[in-house]
C-alpha atoms as a printed R data frame, in Angstrom:
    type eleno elety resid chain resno      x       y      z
1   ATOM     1    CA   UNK     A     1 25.508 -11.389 13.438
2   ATOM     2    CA   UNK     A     2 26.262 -14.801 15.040
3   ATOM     3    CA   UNK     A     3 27.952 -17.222 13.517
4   ATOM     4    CA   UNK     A     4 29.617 -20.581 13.434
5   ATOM     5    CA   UNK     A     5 33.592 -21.695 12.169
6   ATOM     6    CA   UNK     A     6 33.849 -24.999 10.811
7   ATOM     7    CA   UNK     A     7 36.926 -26.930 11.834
8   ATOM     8    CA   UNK     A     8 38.272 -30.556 11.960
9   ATOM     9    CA   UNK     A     9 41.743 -31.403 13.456
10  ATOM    10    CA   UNK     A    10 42.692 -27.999 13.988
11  ATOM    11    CA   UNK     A    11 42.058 -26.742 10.244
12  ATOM    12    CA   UNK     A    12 39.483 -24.245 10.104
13  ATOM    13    CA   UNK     A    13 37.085 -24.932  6.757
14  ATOM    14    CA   UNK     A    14 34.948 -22.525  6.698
15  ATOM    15    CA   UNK     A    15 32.455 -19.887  8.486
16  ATOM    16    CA   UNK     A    16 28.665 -19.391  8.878
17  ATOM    17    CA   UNK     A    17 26.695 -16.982  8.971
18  ATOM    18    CA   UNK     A    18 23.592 -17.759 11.346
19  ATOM    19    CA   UNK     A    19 20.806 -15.974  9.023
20  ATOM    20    CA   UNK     A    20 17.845 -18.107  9.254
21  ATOM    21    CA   UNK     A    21 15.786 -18.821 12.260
22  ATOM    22    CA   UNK     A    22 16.497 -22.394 11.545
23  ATOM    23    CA   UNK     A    23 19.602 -23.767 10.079
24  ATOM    24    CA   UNK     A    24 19.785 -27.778 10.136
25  ATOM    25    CA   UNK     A    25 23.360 -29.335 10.404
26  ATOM    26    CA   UNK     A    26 23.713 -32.901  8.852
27  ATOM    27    CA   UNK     A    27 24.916 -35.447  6.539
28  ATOM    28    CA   UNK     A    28 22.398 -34.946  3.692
29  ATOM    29    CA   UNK     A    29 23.239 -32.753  1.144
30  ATOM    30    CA   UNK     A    30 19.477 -30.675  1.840
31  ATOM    31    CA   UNK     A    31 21.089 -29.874  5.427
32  ATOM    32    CA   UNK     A    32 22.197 -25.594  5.786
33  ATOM    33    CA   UNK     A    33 25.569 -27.099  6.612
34  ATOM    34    CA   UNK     A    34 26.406 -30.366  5.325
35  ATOM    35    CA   UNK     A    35 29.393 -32.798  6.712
36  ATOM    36    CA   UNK     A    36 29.952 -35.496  4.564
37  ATOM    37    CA   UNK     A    37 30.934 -37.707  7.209
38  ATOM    38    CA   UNK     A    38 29.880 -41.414  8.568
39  ATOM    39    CA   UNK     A    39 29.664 -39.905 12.154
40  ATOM    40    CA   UNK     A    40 27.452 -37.355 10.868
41  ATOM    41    CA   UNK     A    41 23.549 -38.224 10.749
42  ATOM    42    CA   UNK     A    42 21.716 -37.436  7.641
43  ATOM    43    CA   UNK     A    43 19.857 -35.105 10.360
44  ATOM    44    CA   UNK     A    44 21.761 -34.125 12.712
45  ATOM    45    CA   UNK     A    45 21.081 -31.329 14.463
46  ATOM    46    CA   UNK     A    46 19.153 -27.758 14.515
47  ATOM    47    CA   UNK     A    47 20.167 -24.060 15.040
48  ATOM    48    CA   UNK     A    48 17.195 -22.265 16.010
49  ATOM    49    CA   UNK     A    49 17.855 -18.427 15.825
50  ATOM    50    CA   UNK     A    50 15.184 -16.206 17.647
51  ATOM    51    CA   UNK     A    51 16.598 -12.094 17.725
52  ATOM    52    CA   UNK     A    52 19.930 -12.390 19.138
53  ATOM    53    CA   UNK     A    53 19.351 -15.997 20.703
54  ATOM    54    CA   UNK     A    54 20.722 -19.023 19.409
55  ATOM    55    CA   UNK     A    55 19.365 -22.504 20.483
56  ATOM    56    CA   UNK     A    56 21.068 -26.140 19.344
57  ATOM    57    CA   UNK     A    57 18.927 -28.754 19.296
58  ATOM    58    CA   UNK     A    58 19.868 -32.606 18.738
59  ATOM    59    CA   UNK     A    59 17.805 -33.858 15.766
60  ATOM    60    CA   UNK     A    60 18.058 -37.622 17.697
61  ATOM    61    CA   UNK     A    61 21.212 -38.139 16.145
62  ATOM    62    CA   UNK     A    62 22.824 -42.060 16.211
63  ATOM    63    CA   UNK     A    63 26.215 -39.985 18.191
64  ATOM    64    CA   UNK     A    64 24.753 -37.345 19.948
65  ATOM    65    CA   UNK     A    65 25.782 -33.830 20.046
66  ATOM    66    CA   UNK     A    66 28.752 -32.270 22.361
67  ATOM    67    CA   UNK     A    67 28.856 -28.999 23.352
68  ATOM    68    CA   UNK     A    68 31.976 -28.357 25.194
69  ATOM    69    CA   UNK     A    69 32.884 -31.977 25.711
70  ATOM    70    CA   UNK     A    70 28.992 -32.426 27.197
71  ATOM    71    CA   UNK     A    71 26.476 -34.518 25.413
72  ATOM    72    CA   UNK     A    72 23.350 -32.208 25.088
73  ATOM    73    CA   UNK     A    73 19.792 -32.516 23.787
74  ATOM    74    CA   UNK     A    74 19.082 -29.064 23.807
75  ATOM    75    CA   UNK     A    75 21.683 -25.774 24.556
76  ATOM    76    CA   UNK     A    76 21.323 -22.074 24.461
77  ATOM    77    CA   UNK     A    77 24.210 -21.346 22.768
78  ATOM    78    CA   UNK     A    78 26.910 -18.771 24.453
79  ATOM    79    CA   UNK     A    79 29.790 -17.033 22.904
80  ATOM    80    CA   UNK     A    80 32.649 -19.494 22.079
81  ATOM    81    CA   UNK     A    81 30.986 -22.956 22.341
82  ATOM    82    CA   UNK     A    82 32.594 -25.638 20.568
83  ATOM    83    CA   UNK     A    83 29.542 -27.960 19.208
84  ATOM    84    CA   UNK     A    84 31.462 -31.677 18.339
85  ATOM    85    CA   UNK     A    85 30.100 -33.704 15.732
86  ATOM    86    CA   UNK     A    86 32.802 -36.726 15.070
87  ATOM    87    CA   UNK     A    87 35.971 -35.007 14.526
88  ATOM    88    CA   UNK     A    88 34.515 -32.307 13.176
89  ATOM    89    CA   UNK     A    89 33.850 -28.487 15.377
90  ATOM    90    CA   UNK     A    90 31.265 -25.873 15.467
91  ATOM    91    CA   UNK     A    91 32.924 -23.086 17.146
92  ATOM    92    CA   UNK     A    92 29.402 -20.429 18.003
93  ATOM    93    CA   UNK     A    93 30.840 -16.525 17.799
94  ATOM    94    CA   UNK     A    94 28.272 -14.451 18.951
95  ATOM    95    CA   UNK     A    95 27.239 -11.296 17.879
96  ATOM    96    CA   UNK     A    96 29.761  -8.734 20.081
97  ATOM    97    CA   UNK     A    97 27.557  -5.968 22.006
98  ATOM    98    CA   UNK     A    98 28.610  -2.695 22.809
99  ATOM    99    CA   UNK     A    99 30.980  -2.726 26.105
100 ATOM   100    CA   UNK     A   100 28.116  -0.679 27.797
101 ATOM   101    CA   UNK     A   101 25.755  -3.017 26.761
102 ATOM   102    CA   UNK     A   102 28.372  -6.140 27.764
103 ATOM   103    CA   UNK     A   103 27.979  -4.315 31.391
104 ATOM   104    CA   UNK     A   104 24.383  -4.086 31.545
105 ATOM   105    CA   UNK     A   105 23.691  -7.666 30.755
106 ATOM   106    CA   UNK     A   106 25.883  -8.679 33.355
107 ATOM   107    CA   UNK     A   107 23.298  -6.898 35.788
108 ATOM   108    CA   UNK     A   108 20.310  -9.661 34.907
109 ATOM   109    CA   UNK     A   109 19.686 -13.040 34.637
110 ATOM   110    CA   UNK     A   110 18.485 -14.219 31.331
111 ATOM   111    CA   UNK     A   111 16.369 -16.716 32.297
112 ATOM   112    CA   UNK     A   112 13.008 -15.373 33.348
113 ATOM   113    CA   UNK     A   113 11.332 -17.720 36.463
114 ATOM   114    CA   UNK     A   114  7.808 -17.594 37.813
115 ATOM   115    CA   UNK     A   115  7.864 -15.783 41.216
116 ATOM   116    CA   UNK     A   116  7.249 -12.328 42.362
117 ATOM   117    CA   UNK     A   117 10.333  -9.585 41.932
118 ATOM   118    CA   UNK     A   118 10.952  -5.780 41.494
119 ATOM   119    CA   UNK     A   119 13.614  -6.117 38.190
120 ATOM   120    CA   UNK     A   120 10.899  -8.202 35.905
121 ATOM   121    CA   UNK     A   121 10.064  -5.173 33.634
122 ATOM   122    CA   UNK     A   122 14.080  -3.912 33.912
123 ATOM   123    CA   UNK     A   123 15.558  -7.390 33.456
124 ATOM   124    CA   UNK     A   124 13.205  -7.543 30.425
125 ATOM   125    CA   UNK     A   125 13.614  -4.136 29.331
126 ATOM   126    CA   UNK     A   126 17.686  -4.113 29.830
127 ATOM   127    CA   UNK     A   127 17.863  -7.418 27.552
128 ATOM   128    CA   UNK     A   128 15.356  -6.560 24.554
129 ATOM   129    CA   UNK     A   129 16.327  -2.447 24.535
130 ATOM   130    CA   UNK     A   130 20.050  -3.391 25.061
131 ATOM   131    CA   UNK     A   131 22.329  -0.262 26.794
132 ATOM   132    CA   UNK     A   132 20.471   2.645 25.156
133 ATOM   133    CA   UNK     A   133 17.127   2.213 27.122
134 ATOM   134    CA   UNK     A   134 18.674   0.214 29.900
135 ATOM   135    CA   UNK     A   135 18.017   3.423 32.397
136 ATOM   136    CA   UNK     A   136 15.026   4.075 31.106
137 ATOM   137    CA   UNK     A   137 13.222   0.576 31.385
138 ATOM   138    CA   UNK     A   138 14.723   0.656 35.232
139 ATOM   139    CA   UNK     A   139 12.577   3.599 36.038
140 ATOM   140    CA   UNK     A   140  9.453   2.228 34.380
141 ATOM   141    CA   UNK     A   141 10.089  -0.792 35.854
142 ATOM   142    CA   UNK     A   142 10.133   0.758 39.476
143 ATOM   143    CA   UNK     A   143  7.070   2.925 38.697
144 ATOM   144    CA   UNK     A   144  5.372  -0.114 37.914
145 ATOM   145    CA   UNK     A   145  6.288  -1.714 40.879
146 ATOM   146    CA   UNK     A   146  5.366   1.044 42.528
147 ATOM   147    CA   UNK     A   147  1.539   0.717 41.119
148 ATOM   148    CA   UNK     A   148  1.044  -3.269 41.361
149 ATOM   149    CA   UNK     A   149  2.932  -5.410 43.704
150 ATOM   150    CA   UNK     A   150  1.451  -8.668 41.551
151 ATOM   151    CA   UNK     A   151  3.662  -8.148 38.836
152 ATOM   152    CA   UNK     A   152  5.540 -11.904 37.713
153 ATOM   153    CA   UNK     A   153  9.301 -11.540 38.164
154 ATOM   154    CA   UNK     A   154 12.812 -12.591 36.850
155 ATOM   155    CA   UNK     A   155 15.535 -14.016 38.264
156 ATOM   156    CA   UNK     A   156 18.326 -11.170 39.731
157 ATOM   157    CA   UNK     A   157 21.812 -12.239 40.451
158 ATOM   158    CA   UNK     A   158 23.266  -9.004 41.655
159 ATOM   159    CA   UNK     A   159 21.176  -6.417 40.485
160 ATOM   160    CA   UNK     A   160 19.713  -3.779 42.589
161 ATOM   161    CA   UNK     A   161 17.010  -1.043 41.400
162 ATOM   162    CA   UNK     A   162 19.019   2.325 41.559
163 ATOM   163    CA   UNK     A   163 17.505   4.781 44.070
164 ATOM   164    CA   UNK     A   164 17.199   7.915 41.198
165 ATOM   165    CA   UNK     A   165 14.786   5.344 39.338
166 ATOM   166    CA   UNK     A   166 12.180   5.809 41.779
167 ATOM   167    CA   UNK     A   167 12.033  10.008 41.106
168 ATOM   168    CA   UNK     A   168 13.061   9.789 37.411
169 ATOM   169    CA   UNK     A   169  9.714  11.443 35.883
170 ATOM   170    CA   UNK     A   170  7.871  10.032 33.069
171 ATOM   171    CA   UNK     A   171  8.126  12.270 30.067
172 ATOM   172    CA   UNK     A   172  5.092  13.806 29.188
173 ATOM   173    CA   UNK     A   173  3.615  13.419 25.330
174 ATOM   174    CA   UNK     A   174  2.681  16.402 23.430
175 ATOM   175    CA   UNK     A   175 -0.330  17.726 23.958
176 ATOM   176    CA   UNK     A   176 -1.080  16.974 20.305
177 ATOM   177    CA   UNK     A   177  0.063  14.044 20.100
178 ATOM   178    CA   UNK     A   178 -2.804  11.162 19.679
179 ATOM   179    CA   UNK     A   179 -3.370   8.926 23.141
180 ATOM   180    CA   UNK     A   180 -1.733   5.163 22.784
181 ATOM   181    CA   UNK     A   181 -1.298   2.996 25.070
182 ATOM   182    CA   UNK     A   182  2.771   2.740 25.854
183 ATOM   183    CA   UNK     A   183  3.033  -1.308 25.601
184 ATOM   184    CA   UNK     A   184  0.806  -1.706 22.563
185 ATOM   185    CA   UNK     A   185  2.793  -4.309 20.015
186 ATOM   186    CA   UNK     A   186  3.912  -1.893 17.122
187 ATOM   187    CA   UNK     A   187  2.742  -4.644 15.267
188 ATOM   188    CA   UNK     A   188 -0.729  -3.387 15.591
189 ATOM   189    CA   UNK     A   189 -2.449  -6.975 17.316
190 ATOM   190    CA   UNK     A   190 -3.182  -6.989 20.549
191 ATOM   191    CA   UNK     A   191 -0.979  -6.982 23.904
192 ATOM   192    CA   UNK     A   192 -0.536 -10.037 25.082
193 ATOM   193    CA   UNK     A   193 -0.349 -11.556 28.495
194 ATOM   194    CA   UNK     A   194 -0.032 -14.129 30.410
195 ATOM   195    CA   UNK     A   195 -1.241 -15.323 34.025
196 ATOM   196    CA   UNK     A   196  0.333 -18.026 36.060
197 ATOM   197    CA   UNK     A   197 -2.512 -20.947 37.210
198 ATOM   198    CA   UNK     A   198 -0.650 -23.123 39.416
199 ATOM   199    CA   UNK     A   199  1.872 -22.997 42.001
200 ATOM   200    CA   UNK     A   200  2.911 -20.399 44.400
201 ATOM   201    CA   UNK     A   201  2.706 -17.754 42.118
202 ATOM   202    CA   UNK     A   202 -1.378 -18.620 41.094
203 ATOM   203    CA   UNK     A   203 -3.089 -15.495 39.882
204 ATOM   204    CA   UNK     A   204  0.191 -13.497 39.103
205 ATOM   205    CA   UNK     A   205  0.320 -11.599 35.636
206 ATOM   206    CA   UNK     A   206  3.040 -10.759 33.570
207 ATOM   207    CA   UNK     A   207  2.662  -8.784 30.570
208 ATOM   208    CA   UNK     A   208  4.311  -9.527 27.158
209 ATOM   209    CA   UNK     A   209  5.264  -6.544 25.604
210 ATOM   210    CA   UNK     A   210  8.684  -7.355 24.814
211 ATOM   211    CA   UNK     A   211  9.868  -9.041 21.119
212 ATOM   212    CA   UNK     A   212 11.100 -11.804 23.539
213 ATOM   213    CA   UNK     A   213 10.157 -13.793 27.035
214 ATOM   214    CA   UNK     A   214 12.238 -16.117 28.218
215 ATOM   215    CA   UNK     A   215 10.048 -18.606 30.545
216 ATOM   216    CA   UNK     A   216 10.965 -21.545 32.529
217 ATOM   217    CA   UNK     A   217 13.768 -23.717 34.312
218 ATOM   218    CA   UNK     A   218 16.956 -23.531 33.492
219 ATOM   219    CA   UNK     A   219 18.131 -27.047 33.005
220 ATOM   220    CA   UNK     A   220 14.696 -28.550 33.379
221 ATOM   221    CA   UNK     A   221 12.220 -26.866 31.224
222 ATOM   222    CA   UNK     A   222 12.381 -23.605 28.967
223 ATOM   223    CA   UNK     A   223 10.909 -22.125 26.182
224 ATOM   224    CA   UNK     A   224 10.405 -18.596 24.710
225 ATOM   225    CA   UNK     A   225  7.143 -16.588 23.730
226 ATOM   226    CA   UNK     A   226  7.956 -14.123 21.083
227 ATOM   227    CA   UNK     A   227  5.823 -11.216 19.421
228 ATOM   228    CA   UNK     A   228  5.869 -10.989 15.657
229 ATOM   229    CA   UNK     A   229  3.889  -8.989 12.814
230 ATOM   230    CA   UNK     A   230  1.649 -12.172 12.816
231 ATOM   231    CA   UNK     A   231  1.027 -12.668 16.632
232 ATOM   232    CA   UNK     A   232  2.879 -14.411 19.878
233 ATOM   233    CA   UNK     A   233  4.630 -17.679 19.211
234 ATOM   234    CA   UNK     A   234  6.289 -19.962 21.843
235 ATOM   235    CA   UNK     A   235  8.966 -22.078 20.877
236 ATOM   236    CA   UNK     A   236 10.731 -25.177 23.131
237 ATOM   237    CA   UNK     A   237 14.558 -24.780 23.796
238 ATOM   238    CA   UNK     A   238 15.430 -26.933 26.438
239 ATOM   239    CA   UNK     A   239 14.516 -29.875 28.303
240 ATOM   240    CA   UNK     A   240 13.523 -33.339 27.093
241 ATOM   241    CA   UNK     A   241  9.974 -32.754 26.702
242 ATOM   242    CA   UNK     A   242  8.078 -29.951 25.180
243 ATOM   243    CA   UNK     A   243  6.054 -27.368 26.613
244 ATOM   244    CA   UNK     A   244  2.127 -28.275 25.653
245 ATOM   245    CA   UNK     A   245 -0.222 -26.326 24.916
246 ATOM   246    CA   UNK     A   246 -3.994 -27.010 26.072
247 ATOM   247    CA   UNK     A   247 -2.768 -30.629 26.750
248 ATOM   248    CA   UNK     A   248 -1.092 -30.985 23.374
249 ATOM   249    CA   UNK     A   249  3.063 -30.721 23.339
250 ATOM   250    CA   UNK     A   250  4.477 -28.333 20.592
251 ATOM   251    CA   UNK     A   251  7.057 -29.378 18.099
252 ATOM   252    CA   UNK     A   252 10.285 -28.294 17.193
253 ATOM   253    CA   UNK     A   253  9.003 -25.332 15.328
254 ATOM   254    CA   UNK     A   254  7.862 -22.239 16.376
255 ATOM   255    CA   UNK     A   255  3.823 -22.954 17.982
256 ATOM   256    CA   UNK     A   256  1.402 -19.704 17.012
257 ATOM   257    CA   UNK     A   257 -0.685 -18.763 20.378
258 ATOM   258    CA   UNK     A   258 -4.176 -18.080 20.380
259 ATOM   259    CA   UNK     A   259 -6.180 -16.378 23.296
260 ATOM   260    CA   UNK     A   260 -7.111 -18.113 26.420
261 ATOM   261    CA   UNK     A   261 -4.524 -21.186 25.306
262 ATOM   262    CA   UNK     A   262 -3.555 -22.853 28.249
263 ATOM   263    CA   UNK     A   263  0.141 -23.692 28.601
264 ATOM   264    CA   UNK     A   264  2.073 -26.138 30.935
265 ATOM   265    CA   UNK     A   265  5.745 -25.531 31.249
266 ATOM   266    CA   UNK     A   266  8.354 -26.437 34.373
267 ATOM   267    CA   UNK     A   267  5.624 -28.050 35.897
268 ATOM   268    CA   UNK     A   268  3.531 -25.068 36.429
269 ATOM   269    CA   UNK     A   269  0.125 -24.101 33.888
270 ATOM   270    CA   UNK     A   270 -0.515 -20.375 32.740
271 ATOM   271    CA   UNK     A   271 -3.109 -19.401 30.446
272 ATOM   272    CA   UNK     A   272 -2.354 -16.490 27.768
273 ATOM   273    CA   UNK     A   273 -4.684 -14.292 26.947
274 ATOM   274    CA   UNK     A   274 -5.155 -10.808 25.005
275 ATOM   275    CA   UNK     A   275 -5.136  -7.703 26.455
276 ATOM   276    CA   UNK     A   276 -8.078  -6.211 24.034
């Protein structure tokens, strides 16, 4: 579990645990974690916690927010970030993966991008599944390749799709086992979807049967879209401006999706949809 240590002037006052999709940092005692401080607003800032993902958000404080001597309106959060409110430190500790794990991560970027590629189902698969289905979403992802060469892609620093992925067989059900399809949300709803409407990448599809998407620009735009027991939700963490949705822009909190919504992020509009 994530976390944050409390420190000022060296002194470390206490730690964190990061257990609520939102925890608000500020000066008023309703705040998650309240510092009693002048330099503090009464609302500072926001943690937003989504799986293993932790986004800071500047509440439009009268200081600002530093992370790592930086002034920031919104940051995804990586292991030993100092956040600096006053004279007072956040110090994030993320939760430690596996050292397999650690290795496969290092294979993908996070950050998912609108443009055709081969790794979008493994960079997907490797970062929801983790290490133990990290071989296994490779091969599906080259099978799917294989099948449809319109599939919407993620960025890949170094990572290459092994050549044994391409034979590795898919494992046949039981014969008595009742037919489902392999993507459906075990939440029962609907698989969702989305397809991009603008841009170079018009017409593309990309399929959201992850718990998490990552979409956007880095440093300009991003948000997440995230399947729950209640539906998909997309939620803004990072850039000045929010996403909208069919011409409206989303708040702070997490914005429920409903089919054929029509969503402009990075400058580029994609409609979701359900895959009845």
């Amino acid at each position: 579990m994530a976390k944050l240590i409390l420190s000022m002037d060296g002194l470390v006052l206490k730690e964190i645990p990061l257990t609520k999709e939102r925890t608000t940092i500020g000066r008023k005692p309703h705040n998650d974690i309240q510092i009693d401080n002048l330099a503090v607003s009464g609302e500072h800032a926001v943690i937003v916690t989504i799986l293993n993902d932790c986004f800071l958000e500047d509440l439009g404080s009268t200081n600002g927010t530093l992370v790592n001597g930086n002034p920031v309106k919104k940051h995804f959060l990586q292991n030993n970030d100092v956040v600096e409110l006053g004279k007072y430190r956040l110090k994030f500790v993320g939760e430690a993966p596996a050292p397999a794990a650690t290795a496969e991560k290092a294979d993908f970027e996070k950050t998912m991008v609108l443009r055709p590629s081969a790794m979008k189902a493994a960079a997907d698969q490797a970062k929801a599944m983790g290490a133990g289905g990290a071989e296994a979403a490779r091969a599906s992802a080259a099978q799917q390749v294989a099948a449809s060469a319109s599939a919407a892609g993620t960025v890949d620093r170094d990572a290459r799709t092994p050549t044994h992925a391409m034979h590795t067989p898919t494992p046949t059900p039981p014969p008595a086992a009742a037919p489902a399809p392999a993507a459906a949300p075990r939440s029962g709803h609907p698989l969702g979807a989305i397809q991009i409407l603008s841009g170079g990448n018009a017409g593309k599809e990309l399929e959201l049967a992850k718990p998490l998407t990552t979409l956007g620009k880095p440093g300009v735009q991003v948000a997440v879209l995230t399947r729950r027991p209640q539906g998909y939700f997309i939620t803004h963490v990072e850039g000045a401006n929010p996403p909208t949705v069919n011409g409206h822009a989303i708040g702070t909190a997490p914005h429920a999706l409903k089919d054929h919504d029509v969503i402009e992020l990075a400058g580029v509009k994609m409609e979701f949809f359900l895959k009845g």
